[in-house]
N, C-alpha and C positions, 0 to 999 in steps of 0.2 A: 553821274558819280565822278568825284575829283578822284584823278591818282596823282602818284609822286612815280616817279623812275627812281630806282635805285641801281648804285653804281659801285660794284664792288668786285672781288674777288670770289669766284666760284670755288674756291678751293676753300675759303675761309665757312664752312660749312656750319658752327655754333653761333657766329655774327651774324650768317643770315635766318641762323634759327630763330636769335631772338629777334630780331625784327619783323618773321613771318607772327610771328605770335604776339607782338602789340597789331601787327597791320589787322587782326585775325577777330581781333573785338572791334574794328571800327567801320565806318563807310566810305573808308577812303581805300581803293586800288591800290598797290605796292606791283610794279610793274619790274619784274626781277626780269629779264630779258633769253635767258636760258631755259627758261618754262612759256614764254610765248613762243605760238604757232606762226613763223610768217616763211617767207617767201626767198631767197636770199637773193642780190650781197643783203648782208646786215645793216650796212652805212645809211641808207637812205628810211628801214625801217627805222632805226633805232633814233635818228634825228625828228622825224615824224615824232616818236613817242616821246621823245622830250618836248619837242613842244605844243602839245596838246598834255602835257603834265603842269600841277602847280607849281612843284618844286621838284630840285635835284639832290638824293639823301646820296649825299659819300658812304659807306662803310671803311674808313680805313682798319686795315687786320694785318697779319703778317704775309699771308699771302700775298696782298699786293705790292709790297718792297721787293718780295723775293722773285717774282713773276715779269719779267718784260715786258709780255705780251698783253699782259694784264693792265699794266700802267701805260700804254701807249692808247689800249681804247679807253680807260679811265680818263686820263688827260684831253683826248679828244670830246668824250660826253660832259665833261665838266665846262669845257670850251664853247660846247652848243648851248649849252643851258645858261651859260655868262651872256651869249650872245643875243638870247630870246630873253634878254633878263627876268628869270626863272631865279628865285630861293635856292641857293644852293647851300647844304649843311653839310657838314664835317661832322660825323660821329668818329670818337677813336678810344677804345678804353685805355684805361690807364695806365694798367700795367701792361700796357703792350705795343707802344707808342708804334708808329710806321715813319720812317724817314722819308716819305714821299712828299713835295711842295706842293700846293692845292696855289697854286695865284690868285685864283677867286673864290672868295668863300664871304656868305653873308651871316652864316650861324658857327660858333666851332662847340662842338660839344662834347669835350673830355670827360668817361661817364665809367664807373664803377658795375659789376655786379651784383649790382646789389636790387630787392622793390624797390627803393624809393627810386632807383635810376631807370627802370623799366617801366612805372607810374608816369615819369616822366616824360618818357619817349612816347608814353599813351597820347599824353598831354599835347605834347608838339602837332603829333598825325592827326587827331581830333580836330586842332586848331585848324584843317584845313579840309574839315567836313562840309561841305556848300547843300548838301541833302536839303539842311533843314530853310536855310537861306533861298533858295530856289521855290519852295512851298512857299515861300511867307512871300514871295515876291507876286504869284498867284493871288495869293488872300488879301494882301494891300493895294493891287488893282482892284480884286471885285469890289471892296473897302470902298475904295477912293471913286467908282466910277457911283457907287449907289452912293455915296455921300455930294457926289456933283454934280448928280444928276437933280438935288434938291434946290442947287441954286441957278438962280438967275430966270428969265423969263423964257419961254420955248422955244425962241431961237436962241437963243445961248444957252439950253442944256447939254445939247450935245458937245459942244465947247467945253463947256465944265467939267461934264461928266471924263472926258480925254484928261483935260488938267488932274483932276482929283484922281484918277486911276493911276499918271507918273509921278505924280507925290505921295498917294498910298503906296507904290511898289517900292519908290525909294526910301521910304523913311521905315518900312518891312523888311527892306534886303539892309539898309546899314541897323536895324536893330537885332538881326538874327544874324549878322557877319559873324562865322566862327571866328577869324581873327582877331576881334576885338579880346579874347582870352589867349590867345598864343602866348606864348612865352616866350619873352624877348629878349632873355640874358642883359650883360653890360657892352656897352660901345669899351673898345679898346682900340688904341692903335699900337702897333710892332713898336721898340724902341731903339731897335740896330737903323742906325742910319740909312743904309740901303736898302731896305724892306719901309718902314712904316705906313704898312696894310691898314686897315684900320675894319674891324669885324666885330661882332657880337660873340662874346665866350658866357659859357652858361656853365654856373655853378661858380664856387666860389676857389678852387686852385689853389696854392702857395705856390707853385713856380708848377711851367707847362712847356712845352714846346708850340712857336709859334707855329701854325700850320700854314702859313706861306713861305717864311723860309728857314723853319727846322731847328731854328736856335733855341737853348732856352732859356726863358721869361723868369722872374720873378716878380711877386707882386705882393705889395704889402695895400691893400685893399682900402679904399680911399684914396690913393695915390694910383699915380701913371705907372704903367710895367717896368722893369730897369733888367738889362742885362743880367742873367745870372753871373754870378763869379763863384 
């Protein structure tokens, strides 16, 4: 089963509500790190679980502006998961922006409360369900070895049957790849000189805060972001 780590504030207790509850219909792990069982120090766990993670979900909330201690291992799991280059996404609602800097971030996802923003967020964690992908990788070996095994002469069936089993498995694992539906928002890059980050924001905005360095954006859509004024 794939998981994601998730990296937030414990205090922020309705942002991790709604995220237990898309994690809650799918078959992907949501690895919230204050409800595993380990061992301590924490450091050496929690790097472990990133990178045996697909990706790294931000929560940004109020709590973690307000919190120190909060934004110091934030910034550091953000840092490991840049490092394992691991997805890393920026969720932040709207009305509640966090003045915290993410340096790295591959998705930013400024998202309302509303269904259709929670359909959404289904949508993303789905995209990195390998369940069914890992079965089909199964069923296009056995595919490919009984289909190889028809050709060629009896010493090269076994030959064959090898070949056709890793071209059944790969053309079963890229046709059941969840990613190929992920949702990939739009390429942007920062437009403040000293920043030009360049990330994927998802949804459509009229002006946002960049999430690496907190300015804000306006955007007339078809066109490059331009400093708000």
């Amino acid at each position: 089963m794939a998981q994601i780590f998730i990296s937030h504030s414990q205090a922020d207790t309705s942002i991790r509500a709604l995220f237990e509850r898309a994690f809650a219909t799918s078959n992907v792990r949501a690895v919230f790190v204050e409800y595993e069982g380990y061992s301590p120090p924490p450091g050496p766990y929690i790097q472990a679980e990133i990178n045996s993670s697909v990706a790294l979900f931000l929560l940004q909330g109020p709590n973690v502006e307000r919190l120190s201690h909060t934004k110091v291992w934030i910034a550091s799991e953000v840092g490991i998961a840049q490092q394992a280059s691991k997805d890393i996404w920026v969720f932040e609602p709207i009305d509640q922006p966090c003045n915290v800097p993410v340096p790295f971030v591959t998705h930013y996802v400024p998202y309302a409360g509303s269904e259709q923003a929670f359909q959404y967020l289904r949508s993303v964690i789905k995209s990195y369900d390998d369940s069914a992908a890992l079965g089909a990788v199964v069923r296009g070996g056995a595919f490919g070895v009984a289909g190889g095994a028809l050709l060629g002469d009896e010493g090269k069936k076994g030959e064959a049957a090898a070949i056709g089993a890793l071209a059944g498995a790969v053309f079963e694992a890229w046709r059941t790849n969840p990613s190929r539906s992920r949702p990939m928002g739009t390429p942007v890059e920062c437009a403040y000189p000293m920043c030009r980050v360049t990330y994927r924001i998802h949804g459509i905005p009229p002006s946002f805060l960049c999430p690496v360095c907190r300015r804000p954006l306006a955007v007339n859509w078809g066109q490059l972001p331009e400093p708000q004024t």
